[in-house]
C-alpha positions as CSV (number, residue, x, y, z in Angstrom):
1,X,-146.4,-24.9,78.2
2,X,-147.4,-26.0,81.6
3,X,-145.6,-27.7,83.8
4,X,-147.4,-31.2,85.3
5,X,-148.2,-29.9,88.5
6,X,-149.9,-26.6,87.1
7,X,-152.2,-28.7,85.1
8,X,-152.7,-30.9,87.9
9,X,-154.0,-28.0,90.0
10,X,-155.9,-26.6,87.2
11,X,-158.2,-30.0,86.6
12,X,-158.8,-29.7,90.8
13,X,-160.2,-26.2,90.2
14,X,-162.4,-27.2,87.5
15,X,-163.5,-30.3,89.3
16,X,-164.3,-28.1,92.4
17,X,-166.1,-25.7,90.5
18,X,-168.0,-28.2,89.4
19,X,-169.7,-29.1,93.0
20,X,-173.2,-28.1,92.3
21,X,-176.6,-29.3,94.0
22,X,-178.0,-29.8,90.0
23,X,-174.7,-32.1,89.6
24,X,-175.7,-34.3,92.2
25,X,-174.1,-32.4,95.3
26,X,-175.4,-31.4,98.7
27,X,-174.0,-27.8,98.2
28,X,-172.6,-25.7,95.8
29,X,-169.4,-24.5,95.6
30,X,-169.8,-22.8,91.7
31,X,-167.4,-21.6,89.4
32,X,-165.0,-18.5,90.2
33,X,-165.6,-19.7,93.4
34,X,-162.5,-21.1,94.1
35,X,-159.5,-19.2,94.6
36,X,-155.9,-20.3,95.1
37,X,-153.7,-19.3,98.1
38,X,-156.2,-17.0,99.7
39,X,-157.4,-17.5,103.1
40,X,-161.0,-17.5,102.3
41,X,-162.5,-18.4,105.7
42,X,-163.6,-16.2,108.3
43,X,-162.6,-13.1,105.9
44,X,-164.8,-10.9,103.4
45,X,-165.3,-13.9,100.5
46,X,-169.3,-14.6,100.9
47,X,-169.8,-18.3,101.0
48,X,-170.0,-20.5,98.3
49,X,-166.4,-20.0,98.2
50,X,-163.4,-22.3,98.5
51,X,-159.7,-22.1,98.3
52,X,-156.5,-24.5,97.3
53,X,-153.2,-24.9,99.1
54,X,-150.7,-26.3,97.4
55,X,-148.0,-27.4,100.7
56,X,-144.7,-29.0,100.3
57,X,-143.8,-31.6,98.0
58,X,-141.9,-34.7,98.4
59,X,-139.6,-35.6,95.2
60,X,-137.6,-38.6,94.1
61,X,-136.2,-40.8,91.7
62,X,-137.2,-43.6,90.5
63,X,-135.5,-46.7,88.7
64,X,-137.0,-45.3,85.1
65,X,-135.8,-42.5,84.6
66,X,-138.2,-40.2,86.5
67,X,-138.9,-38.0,89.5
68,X,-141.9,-39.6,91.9
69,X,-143.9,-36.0,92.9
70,X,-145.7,-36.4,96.4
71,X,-147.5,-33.5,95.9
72,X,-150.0,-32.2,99.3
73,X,-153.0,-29.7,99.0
74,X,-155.0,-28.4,101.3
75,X,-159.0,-27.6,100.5
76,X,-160.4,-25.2,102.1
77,X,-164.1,-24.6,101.8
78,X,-167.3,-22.4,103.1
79,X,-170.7,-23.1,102.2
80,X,-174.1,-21.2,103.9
81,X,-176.2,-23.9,106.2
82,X,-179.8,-24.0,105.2
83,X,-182.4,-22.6,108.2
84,X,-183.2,-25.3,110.5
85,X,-180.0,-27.7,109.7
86,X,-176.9,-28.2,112.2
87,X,-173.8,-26.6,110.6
88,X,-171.5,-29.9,111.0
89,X,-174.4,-32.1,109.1
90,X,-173.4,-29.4,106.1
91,X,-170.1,-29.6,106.5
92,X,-169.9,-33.4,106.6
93,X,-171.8,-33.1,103.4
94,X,-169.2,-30.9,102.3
95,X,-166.2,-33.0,103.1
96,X,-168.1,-35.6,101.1
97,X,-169.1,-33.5,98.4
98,X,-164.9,-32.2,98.0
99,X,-163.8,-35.8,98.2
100,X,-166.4,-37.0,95.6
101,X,-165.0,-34.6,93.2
102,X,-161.5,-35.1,93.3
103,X,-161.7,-39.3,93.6
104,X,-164.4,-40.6,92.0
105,X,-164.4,-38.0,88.9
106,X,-161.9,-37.4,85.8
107,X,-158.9,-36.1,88.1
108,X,-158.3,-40.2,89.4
109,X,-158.6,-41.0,85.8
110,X,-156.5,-37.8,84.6
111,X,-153.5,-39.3,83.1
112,X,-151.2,-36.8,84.9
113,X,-152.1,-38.4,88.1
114,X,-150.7,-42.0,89.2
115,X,-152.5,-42.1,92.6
116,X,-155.2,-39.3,94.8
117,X,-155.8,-40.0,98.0
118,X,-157.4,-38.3,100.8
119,X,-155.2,-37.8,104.2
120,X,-156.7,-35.3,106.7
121,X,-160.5,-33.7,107.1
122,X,-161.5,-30.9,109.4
123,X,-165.0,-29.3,110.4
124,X,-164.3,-25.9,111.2
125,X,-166.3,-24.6,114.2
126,X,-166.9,-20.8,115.2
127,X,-167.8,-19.1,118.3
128,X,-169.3,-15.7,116.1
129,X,-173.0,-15.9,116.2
130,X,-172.6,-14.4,112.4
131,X,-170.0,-17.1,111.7
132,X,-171.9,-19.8,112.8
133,X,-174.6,-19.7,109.9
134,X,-171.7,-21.3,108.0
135,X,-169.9,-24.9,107.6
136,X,-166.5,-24.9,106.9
137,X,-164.0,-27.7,106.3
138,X,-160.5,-28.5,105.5
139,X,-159.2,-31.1,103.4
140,X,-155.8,-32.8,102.5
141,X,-154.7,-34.8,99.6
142,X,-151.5,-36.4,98.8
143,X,-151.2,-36.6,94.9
144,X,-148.7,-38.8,93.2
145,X,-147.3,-38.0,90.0
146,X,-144.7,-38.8,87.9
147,X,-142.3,-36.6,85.5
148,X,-139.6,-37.1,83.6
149,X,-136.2,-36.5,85.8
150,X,-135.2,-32.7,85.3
151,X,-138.3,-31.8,83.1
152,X,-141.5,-31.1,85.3
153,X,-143.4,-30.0,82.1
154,X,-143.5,-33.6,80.9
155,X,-145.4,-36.8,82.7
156,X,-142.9,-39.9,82.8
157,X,-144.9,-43.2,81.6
158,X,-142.5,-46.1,82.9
């Protein structure tokens, strides 16, 4: 068995994965794209490619019987920019193309989740010539969820 916050992260990768031009997305991140913990920018992962950062948590109790999870991750994201288009226009498409994923899609509704919200959004500049044929971002969430106190494999419904 899992514990919440695995499947939590699981159902972001899927979701990411899921960022696709044919889905209704500017770019296209693809599946086995995304990678967990890895620095993926400026290093030797060809873009699409995007990786999740799981920082620290906030815990505590509630009144029912449960812990309150503040869980923060970071997104972090490359895509190519198309001949001809500035880098930040694709990386402000990218920002909105991560954000769309994670808030208006079947993680918000996932039961496992009592709140998603966006927190922090960076454009990544370089000064490499090479580099600079890519957009790159960085995203934070804050996600709320609830478990029950001393079990972190089961949600807590109060």
């Amino acid at each position: 068995m899992k514990t919440v916050r695995e499947r939590i992260i699981e159902t972001i990768v899927a979701q990411l994965e899921n960022i696709n031009i044919n889905n209704g997305y500017e770019n296209t991140l693809g599946e086995g794209r995304i990678y967990r913990g890895i620095p993926v920018i400026r290093r030797k992962y060809p873009p699409p490619v995007g990786s999740i950062w799981e920082l620290p948590e906030k815990c505590e109790r509630n009144q029912f019987g449960g812990t309150i999870h503040r869980l923060l991750i970071r997104i972090e994201a490359m895509v190519e920019t198309a001949v001809g288009r500035d880098p930040a226009s694709t990386a402000n498409g990218l920002l909105g193309d991560i954000t769309k994923a994670l808030m208006l899609s079947d993680i918000a509704a996932e039961p496992l989740v009592d709140d998603l919200q966006d927190v922090a959004a960076e454009i990544m500049y370089f000064d490499d010539d090479e580099l600079s044929l890519f957009a790159a971002v960085s995203l934070d969430f804050e996600i709320r969820y609830v478990t029950e106190w001393g079990n972190p494999y089961t949600p807590h419904n109060y």
